[in-house]
N, C-alpha and C positions, 0 to 999 in steps of 0.2 A: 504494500500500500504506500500510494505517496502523492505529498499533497502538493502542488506546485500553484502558483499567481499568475493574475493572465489571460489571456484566448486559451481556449485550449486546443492541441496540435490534431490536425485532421484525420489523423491514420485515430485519432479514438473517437468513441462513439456516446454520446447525453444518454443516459439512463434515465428516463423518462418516469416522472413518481407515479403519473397517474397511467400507466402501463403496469403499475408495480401493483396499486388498491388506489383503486376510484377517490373510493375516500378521502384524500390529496387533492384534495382540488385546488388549495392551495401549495404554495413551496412548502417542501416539509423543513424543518428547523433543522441545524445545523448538527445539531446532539442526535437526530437522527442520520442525517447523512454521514456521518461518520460511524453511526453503527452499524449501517450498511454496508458503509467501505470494509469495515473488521470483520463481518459474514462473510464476505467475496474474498476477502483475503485467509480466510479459516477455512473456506471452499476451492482454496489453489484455483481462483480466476484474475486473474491481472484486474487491478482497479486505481483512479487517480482520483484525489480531490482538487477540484479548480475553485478557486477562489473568486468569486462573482460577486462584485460591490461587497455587502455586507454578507452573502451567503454563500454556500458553496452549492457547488454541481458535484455530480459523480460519474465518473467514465471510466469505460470502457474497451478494449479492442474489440471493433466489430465481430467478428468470428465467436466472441461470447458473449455477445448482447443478448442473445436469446435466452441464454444458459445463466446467465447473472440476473432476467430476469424472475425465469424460473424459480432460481432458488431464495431472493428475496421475498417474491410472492408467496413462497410455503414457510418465509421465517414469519413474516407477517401472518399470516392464516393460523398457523401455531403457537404464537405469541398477543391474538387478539385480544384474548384478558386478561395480560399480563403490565401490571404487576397485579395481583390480588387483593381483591380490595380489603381492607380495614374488617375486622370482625364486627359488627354491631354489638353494639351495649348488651348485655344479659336482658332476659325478660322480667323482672320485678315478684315472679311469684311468689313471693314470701311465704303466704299462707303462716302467718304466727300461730294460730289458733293449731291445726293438726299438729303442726311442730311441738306445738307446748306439750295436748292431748298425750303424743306419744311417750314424751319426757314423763308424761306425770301416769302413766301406766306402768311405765317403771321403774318409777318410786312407790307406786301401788304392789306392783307386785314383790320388791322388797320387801315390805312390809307382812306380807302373807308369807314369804318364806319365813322372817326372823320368829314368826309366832312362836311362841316356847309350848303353849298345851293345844290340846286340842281343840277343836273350832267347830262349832254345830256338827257335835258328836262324829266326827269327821280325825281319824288315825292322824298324825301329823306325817307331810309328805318330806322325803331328802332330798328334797329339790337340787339340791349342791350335787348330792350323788350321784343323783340321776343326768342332770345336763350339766357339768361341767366339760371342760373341753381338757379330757384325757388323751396324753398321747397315745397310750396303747387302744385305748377304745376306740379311737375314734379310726386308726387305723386297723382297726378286725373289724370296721365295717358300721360303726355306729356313728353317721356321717354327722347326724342331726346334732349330734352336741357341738360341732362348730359355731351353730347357728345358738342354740340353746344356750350357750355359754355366757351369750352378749348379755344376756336379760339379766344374770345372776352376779352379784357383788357380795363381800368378803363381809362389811359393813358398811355402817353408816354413812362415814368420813370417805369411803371410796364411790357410794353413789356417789354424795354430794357434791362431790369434783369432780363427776366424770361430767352429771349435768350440769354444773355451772359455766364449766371451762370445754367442754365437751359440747357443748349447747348452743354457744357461740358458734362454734366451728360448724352445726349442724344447718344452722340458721342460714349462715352465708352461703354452703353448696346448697342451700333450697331457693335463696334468692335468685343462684345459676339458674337452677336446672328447672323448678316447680319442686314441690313436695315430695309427687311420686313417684318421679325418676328419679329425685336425689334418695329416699330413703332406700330404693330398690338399688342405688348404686350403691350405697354403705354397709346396706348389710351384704352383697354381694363381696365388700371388700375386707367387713369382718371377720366374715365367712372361711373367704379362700385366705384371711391372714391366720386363722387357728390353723386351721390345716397345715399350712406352711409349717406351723409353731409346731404342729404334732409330727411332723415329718423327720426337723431337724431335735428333734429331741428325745429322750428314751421312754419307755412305756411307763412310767410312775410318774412324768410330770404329768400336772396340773394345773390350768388355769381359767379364771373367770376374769368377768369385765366387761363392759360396752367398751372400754378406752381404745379395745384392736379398730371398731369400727371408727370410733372419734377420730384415729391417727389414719383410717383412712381417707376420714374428710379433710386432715389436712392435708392429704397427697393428691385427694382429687382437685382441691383447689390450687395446687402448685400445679397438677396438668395443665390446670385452664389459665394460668399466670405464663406458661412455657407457649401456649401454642397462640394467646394473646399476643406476645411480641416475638413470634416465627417470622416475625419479616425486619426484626433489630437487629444488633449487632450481638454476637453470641453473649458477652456479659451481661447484656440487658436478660436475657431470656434465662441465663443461671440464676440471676438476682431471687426470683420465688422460690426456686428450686433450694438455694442456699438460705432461705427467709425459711423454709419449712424445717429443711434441716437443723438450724440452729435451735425452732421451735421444739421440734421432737427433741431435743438433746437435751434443752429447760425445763419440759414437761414431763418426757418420757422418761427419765430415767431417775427419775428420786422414788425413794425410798426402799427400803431392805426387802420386799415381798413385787417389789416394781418384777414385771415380765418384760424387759427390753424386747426380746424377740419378739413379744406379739406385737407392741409397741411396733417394732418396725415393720415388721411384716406385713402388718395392717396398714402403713402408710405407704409401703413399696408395690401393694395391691392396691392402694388407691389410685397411686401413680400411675399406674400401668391402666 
């Protein structure tokens, strides 16, 4: 490629824009014609820019006028929506009310686990026993406690932090998505994060907690911070990803009964 001032010499040939896309009905800008010139010269076809008052031209040897057409016309046809536009704003569906509902269902249902006697003449059930997320159990086949596990907490002090600090996090992938894809997307990511947990672990561990799910909402909301600025420059599009991670590192990992694995697992399945 080379750009010369000037007349330009006869033996080359004016590539013509509006041969190229209609579209052109005016000159095209100069930031174009030169990435024209950079296609034909990526395409091993001789090409020159001539410098015309304030604009350029682009030429070519006759003998590839056709062929320099051609292949502009299919970078054009190919790159018609490009660049991509902008994501639109999220849609607003909060829904506080079902959000709250669900939180407060499982402060309800703690509540009927912790009973100590029995309850309208009703045996007391092991609710812990029965749906915690065992690794061994869950790997001979007892899938459901993945799921079963979110619902159940150790005590008090462990709901109340999953929903307060958990709730938050719940709130804003529902503001993303709506309600019922965000809650079908978290418990999907709770889900597949026990399993992970029981996979890499040996048949006696045990764990409970909604927190797997919570940490996947905040991996779901780093998805949607990553694919938000897919068209910045790669630090910008780390920046959530590393805004998540420092969170899980704050949250996740205190205290002496803390499960980091679920913890993460839960947010790496969010991620994903």
């Amino acid at each position: 490629m080379e750009e010369i001032e000037g007349k330009y010499p006869e033996e080359w040939a004016v590539i013509n824009a509006c041969s190229i896309n209609g579209a052109f009905a005016d000159k095209p800008s100069n930031d174009r014609i030169t990435l024209w010139a950079l296609v034909l010269h990526a395409r091993a076809i001789p090409c020159k820019i001539v410098q015309e008052g304030n604009g350029f031209m682009l030429l070519t040897q006759p003998e590839f006028l056709e062929t320099a057409i051609k292949e502009l016309r299919l970078f054009e046809e190919e790159n018609c929506n490009w660049p991509l536009p902008s994501p639109s704003d999220p849609p607003q569906f909060v829904n506080l009310i079902s959000t709250l509902s669900i939180l407060l269902l499982l402060a309800t249902f703690h509540n009927i686990v912790q009973l100590e006697s029995n309850f309208l003449n009703f045996n007391r059930i092991e609710w812990i026993s029965l749906g915690s997320a065992n690794a061994g159990k869950i790997m001979n086949g007892e899938w459901w406690r993945t799921v079963t596990a979110l619902t159940l907490h150790a005590d008090s002090l462990h709901l109340v932090s999953n929903l307060l600090i958990g709730g938050l996090f719940v709130m804003l992938v529902c503001a993303e998505l709506g309600s019922g894809p965000a809650w079908l997307l978290l418990l999907a990511s709770g889900a597949l994060g026990n399993f992970l947990n029981a996979v890499i672990h040996p048949p006696a561990h045990t764990s409970l907690g909604a927190s797997t799910a919570l940490f996947g909402a905040v991996g779901i909301l780093a998805a949607f911070g990553i694919t938000r600025y897919r068209r910045h420059l790669l630090r910008q599009r780390i920046l959530p990803l590393a805004a998540a991670l420092a969170l899980l590192a704050i949250l996740g990992t205190e205290g002496e009964k803390t499960d980091l694995g679920a913890h993460l697992l839960g947010f790496v399945s969010g991620l994903g």
